[in-house]
PDB file of N, CA, C and O in Angstrom, chain B, residues numbered from 101:
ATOM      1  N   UNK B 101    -142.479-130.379  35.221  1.00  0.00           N
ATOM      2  CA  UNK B 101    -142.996-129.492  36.226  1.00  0.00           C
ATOM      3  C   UNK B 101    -143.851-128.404  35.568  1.00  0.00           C
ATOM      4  O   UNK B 101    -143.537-127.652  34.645  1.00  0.00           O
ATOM      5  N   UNK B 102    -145.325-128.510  36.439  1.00  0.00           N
ATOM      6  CA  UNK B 102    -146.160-127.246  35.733  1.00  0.00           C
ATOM      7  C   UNK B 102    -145.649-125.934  36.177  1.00  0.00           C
ATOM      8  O   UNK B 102    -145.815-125.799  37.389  1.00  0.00           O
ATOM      9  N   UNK B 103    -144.878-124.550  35.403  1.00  0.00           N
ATOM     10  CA  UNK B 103    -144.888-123.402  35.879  1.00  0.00           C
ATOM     11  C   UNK B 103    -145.743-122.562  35.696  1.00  0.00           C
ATOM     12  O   UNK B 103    -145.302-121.420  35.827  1.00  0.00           O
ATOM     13  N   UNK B 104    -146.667-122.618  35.475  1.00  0.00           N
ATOM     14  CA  UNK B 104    -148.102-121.560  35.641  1.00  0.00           C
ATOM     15  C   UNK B 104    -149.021-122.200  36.687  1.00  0.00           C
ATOM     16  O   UNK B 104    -149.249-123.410  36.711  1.00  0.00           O
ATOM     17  N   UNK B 105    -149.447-121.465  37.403  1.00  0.00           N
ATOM     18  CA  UNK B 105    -150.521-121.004  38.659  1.00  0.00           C
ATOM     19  C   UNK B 105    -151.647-120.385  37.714  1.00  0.00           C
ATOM     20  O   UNK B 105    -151.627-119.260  37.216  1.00  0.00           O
ATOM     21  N   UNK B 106    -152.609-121.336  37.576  1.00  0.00           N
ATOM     22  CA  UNK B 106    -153.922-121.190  36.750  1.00  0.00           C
ATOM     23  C   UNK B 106    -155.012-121.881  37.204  1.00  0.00           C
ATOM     24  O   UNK B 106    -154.777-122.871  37.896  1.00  0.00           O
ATOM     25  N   UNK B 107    -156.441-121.516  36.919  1.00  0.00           N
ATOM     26  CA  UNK B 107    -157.603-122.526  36.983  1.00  0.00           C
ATOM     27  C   UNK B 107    -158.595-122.092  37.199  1.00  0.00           C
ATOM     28  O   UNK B 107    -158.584-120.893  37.479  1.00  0.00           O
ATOM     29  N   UNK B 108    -160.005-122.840  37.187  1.00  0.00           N
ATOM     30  CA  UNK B 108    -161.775-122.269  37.169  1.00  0.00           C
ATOM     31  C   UNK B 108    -161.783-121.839  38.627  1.00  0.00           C
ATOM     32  O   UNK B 108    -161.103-122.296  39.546  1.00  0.00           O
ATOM     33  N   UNK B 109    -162.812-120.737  38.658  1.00  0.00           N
ATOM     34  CA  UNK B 109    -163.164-120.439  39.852  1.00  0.00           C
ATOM     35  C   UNK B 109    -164.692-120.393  39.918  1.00  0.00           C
ATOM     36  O   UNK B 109    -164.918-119.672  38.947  1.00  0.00           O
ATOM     37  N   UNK B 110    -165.624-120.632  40.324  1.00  0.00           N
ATOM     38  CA  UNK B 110    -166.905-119.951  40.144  1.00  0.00           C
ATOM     39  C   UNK B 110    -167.400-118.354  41.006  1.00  0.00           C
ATOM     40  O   UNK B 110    -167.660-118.204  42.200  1.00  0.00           O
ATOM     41  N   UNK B 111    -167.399-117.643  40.239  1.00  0.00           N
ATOM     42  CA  UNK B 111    -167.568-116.214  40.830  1.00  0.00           C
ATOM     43  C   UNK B 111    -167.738-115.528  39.602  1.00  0.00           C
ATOM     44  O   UNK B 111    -167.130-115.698  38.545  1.00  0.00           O
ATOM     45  N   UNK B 112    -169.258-114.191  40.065  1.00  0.00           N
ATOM     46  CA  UNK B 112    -169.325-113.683  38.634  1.00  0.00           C
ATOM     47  C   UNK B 112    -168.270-112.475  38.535  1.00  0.00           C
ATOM     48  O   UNK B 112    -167.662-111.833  39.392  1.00  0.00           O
ATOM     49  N   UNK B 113    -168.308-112.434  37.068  1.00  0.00           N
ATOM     50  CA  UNK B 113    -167.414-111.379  36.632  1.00  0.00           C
ATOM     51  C   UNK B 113    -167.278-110.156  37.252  1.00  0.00           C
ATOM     52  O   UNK B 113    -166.242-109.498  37.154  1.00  0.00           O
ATOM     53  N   UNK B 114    -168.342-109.759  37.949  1.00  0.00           N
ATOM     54  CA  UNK B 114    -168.411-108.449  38.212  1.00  0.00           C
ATOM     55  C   UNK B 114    -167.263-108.437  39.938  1.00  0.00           C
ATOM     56  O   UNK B 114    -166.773-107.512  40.586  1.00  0.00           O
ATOM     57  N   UNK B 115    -167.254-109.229  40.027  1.00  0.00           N
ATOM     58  CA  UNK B 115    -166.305-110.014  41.691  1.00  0.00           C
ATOM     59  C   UNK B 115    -165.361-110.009  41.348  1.00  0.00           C
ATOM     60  O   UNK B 115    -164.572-110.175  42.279  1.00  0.00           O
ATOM     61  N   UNK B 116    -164.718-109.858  40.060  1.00  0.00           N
ATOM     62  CA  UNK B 116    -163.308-109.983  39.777  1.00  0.00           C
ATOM     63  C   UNK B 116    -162.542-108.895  39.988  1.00  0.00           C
ATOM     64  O   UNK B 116    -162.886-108.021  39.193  1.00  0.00           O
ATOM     65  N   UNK B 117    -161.495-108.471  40.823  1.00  0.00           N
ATOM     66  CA  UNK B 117    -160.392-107.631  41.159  1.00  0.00           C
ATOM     67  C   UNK B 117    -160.578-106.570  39.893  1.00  0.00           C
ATOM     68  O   UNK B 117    -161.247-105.537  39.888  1.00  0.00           O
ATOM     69  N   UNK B 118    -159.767-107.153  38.801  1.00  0.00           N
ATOM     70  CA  UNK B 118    -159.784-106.681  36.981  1.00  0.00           C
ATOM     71  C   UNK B 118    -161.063-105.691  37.448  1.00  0.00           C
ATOM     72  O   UNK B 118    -161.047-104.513  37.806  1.00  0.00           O
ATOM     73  N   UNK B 119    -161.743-106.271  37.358  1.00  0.00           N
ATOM     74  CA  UNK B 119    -163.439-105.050  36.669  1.00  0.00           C
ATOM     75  C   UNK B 119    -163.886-104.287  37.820  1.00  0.00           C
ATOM     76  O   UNK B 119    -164.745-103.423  37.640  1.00  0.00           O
ATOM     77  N   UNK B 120    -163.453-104.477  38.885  1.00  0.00           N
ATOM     78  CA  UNK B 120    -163.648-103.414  40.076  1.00  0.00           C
ATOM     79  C   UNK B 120    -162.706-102.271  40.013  1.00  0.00           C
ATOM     80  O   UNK B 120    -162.967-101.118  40.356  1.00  0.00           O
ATOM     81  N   UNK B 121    -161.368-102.795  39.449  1.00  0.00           N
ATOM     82  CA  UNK B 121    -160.034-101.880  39.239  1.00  0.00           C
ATOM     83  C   UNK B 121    -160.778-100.848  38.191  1.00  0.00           C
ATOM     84  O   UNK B 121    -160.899 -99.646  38.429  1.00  0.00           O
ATOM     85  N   UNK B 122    -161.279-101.521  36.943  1.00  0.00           N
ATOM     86  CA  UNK B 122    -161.967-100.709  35.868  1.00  0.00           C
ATOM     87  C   UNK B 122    -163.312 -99.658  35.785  1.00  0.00           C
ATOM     88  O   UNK B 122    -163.595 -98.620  35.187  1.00  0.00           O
ATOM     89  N   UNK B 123    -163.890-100.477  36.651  1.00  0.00           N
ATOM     90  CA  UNK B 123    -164.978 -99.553  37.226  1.00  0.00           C
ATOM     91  C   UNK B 123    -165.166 -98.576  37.957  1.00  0.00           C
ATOM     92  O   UNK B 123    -166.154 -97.844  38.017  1.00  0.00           O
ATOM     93  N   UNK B 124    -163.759 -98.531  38.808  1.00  0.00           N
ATOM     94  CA  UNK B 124    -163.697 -97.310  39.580  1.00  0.00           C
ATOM     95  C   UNK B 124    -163.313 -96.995  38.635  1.00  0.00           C
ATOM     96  O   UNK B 124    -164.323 -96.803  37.956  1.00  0.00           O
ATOM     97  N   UNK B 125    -162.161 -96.709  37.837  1.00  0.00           N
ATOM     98  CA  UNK B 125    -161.436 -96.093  36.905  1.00  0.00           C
ATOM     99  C   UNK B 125    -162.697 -95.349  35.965  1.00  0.00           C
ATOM    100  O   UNK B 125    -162.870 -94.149  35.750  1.00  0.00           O
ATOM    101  N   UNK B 126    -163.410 -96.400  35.549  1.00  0.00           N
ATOM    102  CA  UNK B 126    -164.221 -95.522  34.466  1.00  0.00           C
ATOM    103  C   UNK B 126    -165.386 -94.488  35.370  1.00  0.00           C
ATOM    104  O   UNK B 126    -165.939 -93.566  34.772  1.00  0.00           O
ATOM    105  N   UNK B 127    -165.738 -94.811  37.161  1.00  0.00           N
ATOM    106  CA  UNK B 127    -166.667 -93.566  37.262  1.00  0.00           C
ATOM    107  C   UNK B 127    -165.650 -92.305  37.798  1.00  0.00           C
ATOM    108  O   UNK B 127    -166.138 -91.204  38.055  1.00  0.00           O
ATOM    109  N   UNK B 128    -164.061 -92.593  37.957  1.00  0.00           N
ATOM    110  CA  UNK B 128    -162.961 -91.393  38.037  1.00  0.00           C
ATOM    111  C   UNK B 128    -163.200 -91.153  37.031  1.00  0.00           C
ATOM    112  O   UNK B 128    -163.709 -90.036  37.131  1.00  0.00           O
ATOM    113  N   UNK B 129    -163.203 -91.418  36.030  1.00  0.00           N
ATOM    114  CA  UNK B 129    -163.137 -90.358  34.756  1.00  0.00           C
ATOM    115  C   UNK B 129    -164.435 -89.816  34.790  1.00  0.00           C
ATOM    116  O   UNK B 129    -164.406 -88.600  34.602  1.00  0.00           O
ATOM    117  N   UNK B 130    -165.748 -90.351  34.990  1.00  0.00           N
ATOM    118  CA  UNK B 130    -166.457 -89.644  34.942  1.00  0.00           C
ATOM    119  C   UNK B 130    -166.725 -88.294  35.350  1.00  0.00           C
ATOM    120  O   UNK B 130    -167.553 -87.576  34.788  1.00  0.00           O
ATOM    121  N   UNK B 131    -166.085 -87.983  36.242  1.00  0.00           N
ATOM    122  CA  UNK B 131    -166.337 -87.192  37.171  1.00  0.00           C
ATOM    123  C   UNK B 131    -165.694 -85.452  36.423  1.00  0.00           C
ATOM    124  O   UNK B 131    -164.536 -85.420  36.006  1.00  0.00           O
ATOM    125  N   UNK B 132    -166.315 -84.546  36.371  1.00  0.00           N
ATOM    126  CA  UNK B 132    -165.951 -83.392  36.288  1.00  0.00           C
ATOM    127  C   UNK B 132    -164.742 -82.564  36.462  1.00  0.00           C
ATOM    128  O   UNK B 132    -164.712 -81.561  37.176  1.00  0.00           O
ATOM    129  N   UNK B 133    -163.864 -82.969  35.860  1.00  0.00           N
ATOM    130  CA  UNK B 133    -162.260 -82.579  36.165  1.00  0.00           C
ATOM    131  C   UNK B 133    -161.446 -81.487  35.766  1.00  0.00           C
ATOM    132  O   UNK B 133    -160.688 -81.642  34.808  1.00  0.00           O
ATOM    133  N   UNK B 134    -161.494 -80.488  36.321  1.00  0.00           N
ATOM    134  CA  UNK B 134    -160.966 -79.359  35.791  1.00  0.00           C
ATOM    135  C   UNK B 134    -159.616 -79.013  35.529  1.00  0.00           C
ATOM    136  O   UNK B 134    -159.319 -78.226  34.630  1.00  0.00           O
ATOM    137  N   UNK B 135    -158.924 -79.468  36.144  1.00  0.00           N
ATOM    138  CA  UNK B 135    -156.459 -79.490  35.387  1.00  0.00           C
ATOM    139  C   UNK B 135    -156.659 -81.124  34.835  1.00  0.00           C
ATOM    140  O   UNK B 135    -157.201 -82.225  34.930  1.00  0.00           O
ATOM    141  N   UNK B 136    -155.826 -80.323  34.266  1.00  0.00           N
ATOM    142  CA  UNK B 136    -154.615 -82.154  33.908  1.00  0.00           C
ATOM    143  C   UNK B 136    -154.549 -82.921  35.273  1.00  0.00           C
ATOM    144  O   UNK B 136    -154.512 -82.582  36.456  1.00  0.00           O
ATOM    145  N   UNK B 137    -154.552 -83.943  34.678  1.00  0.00           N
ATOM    146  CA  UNK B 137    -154.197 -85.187  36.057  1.00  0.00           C
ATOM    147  C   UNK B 137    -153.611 -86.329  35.352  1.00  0.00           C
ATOM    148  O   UNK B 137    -153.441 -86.248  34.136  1.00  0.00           O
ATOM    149  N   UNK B 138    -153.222 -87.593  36.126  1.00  0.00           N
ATOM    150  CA  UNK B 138    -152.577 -88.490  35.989  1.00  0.00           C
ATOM    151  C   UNK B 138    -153.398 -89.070  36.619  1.00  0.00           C
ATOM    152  O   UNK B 138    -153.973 -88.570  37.586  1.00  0.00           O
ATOM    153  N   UNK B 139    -153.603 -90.262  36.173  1.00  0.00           N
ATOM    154  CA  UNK B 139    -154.087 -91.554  36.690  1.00  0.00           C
ATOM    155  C   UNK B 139    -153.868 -92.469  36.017  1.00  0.00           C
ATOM    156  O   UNK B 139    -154.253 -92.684  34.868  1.00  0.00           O
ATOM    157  N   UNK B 140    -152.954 -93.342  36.971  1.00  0.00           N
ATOM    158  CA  UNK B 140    -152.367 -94.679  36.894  1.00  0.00           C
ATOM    159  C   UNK B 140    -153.457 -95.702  37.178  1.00  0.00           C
ATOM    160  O   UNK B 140    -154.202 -95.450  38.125  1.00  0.00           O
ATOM    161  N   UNK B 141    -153.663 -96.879  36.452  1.00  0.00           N
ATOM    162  CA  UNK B 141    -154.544 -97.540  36.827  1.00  0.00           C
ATOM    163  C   UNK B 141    -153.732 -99.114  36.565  1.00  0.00           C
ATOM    164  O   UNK B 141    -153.158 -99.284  35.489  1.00  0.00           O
ATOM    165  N   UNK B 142    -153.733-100.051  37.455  1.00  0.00           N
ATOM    166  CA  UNK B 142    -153.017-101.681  37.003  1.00  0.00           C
ATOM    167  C   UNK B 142    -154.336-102.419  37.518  1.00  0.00           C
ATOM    168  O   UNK B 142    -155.310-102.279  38.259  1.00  0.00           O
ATOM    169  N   UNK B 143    -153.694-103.327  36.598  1.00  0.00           N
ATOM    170  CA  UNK B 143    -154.070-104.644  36.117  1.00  0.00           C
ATOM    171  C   UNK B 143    -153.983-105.980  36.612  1.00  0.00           C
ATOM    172  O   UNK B 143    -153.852-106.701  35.623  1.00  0.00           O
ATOM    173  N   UNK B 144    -153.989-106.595  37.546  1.00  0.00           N
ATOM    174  CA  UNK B 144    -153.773-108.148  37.712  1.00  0.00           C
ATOM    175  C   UNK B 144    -153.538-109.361  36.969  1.00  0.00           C
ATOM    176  O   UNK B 144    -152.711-110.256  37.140  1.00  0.00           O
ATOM    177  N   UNK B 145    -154.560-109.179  35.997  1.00  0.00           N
ATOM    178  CA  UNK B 145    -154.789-110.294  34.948  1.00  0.00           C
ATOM    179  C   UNK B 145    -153.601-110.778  34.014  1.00  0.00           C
ATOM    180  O   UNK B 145    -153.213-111.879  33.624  1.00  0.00           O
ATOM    181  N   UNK B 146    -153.167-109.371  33.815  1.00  0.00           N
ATOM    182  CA  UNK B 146    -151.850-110.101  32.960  1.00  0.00           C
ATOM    183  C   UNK B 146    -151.255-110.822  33.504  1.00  0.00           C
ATOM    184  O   UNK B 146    -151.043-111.834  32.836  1.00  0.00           O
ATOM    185  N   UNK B 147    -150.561-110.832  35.090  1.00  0.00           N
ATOM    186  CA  UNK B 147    -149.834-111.337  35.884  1.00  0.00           C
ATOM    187  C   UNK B 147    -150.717-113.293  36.162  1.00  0.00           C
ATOM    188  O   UNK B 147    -151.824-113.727  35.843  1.00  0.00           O
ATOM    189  N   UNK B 148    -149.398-114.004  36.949  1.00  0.00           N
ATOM    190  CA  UNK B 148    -149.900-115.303  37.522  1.00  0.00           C
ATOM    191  C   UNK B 148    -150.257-114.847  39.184  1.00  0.00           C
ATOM    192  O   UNK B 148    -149.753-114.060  39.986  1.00  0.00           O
ATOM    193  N   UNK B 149    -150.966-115.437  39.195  1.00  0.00           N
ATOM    194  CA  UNK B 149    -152.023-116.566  39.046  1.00  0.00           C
ATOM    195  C   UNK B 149    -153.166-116.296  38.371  1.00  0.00           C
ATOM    196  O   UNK B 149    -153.835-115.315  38.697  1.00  0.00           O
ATOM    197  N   UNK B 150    -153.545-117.100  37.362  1.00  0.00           N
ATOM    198  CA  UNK B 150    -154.375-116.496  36.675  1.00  0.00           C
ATOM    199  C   UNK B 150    -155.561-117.844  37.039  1.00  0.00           C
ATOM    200  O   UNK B 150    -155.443-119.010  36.663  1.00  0.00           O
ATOM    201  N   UNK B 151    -156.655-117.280  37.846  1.00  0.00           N
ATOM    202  CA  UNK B 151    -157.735-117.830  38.359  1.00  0.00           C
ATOM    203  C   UNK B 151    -158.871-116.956  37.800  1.00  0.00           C
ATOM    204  O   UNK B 151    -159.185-115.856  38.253  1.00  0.00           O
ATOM    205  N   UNK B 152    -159.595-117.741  36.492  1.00  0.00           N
ATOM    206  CA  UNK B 152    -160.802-117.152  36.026  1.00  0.00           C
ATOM    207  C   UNK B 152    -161.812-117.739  35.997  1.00  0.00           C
ATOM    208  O   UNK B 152    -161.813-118.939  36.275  1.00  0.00           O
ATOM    209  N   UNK B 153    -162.852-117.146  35.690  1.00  0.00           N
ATOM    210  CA  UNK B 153    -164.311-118.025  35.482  1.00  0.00           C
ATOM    211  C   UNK B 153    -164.176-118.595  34.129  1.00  0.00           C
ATOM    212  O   UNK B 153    -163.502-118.307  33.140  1.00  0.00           O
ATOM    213  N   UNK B 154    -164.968-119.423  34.394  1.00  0.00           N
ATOM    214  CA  UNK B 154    -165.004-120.664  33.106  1.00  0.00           C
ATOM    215  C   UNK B 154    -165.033-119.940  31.695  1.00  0.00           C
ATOM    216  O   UNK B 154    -164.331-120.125  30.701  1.00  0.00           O
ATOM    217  N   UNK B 155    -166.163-118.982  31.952  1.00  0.00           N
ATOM    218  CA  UNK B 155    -166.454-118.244  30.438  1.00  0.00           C
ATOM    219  C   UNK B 155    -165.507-117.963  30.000  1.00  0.00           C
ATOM    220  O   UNK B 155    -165.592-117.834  28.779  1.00  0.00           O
ATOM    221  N   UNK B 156    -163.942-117.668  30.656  1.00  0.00           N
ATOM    222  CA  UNK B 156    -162.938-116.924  30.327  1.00  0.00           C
ATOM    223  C   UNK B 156    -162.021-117.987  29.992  1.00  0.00           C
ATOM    224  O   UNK B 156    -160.997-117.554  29.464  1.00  0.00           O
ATOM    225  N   UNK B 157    -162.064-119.306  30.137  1.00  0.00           N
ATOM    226  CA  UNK B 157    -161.360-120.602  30.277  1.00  0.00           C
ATOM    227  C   UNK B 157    -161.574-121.292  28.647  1.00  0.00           C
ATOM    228  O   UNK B 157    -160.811-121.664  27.755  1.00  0.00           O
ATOM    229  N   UNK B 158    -163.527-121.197  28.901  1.00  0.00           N
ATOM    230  CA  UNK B 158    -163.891-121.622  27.516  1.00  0.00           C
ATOM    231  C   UNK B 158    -164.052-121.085  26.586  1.00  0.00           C
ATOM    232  O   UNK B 158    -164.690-121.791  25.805  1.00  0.00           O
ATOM    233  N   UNK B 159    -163.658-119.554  25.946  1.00  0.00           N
ATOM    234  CA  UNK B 159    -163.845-119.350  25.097  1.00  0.00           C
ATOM    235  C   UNK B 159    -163.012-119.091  23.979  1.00  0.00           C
ATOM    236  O   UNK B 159    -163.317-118.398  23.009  1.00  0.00           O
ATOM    237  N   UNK B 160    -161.524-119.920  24.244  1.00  0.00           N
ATOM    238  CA  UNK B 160    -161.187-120.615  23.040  1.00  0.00           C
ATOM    239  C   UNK B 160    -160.532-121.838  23.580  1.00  0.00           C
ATOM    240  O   UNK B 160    -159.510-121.926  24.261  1.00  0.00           O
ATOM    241  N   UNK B 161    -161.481-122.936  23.054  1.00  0.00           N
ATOM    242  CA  UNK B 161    -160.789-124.644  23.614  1.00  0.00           C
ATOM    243  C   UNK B 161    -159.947-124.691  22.635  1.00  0.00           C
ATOM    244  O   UNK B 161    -159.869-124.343  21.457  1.00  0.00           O
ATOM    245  N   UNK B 162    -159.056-125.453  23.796  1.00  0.00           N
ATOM    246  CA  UNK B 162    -157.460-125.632  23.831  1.00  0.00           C
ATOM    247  C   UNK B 162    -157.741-126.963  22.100  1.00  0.00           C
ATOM    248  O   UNK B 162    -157.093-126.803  21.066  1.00  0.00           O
ATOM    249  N   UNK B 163    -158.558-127.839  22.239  1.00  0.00           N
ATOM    250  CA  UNK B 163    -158.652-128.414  20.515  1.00  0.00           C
ATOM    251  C   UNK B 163    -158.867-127.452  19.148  1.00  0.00           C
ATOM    252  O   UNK B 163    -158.739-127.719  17.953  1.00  0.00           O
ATOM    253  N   UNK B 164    -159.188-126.414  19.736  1.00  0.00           N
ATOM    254  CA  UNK B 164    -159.189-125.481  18.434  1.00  0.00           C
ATOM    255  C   UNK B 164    -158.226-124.325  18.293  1.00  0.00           C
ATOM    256  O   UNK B 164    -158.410-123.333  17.587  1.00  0.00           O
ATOM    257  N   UNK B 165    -156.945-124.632  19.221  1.00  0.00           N
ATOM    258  CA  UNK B 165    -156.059-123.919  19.062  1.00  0.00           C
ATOM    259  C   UNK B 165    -154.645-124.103  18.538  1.00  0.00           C
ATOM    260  O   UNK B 165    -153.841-124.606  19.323  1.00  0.00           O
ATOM    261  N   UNK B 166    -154.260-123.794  17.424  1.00  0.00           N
ATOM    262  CA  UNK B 166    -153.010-124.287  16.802  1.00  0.00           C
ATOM    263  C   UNK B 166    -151.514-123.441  17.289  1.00  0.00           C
ATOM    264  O   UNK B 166    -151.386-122.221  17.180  1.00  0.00           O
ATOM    265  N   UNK B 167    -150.950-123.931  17.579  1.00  0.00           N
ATOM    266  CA  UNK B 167    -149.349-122.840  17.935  1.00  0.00           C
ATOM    267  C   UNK B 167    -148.521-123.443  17.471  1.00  0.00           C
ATOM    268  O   UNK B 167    -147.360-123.036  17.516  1.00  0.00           O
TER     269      UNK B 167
END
């Protein structure tokens, strides 16, 4: 039985959950902030289902990987 929820999607990077999460994050920081603050920011990617674009699939084939 396969237990990972994985596979290609076609969609560019910039469409991905991940880099929209990051992009707000990086123009919040931009922004002019005068106290201390907290900002929590998560992640998806670590988690399953992990549905990426190919570039992210192919750039290390599974024949050139030793474990």
């Amino acid at each position: 039985m396969d237990t990972f929820d994985w596979g290609q999607i076609s969609v560019d990077e910039k469409e991905l959950t991940d880099v929209k999460i990051a992009d707000w994050a990086i123009n919040e920081l931009s922004q002019n902030i005068e106290k201390p603050f907290f900002m929590g920011v998560g992640f998806r990617f670590p988690h399953l289902p992990w549905y990426l674009p190919a570039s992210y699939l192919n750039k290390y084939p599974l024949d050139q990987i030793t474990l």
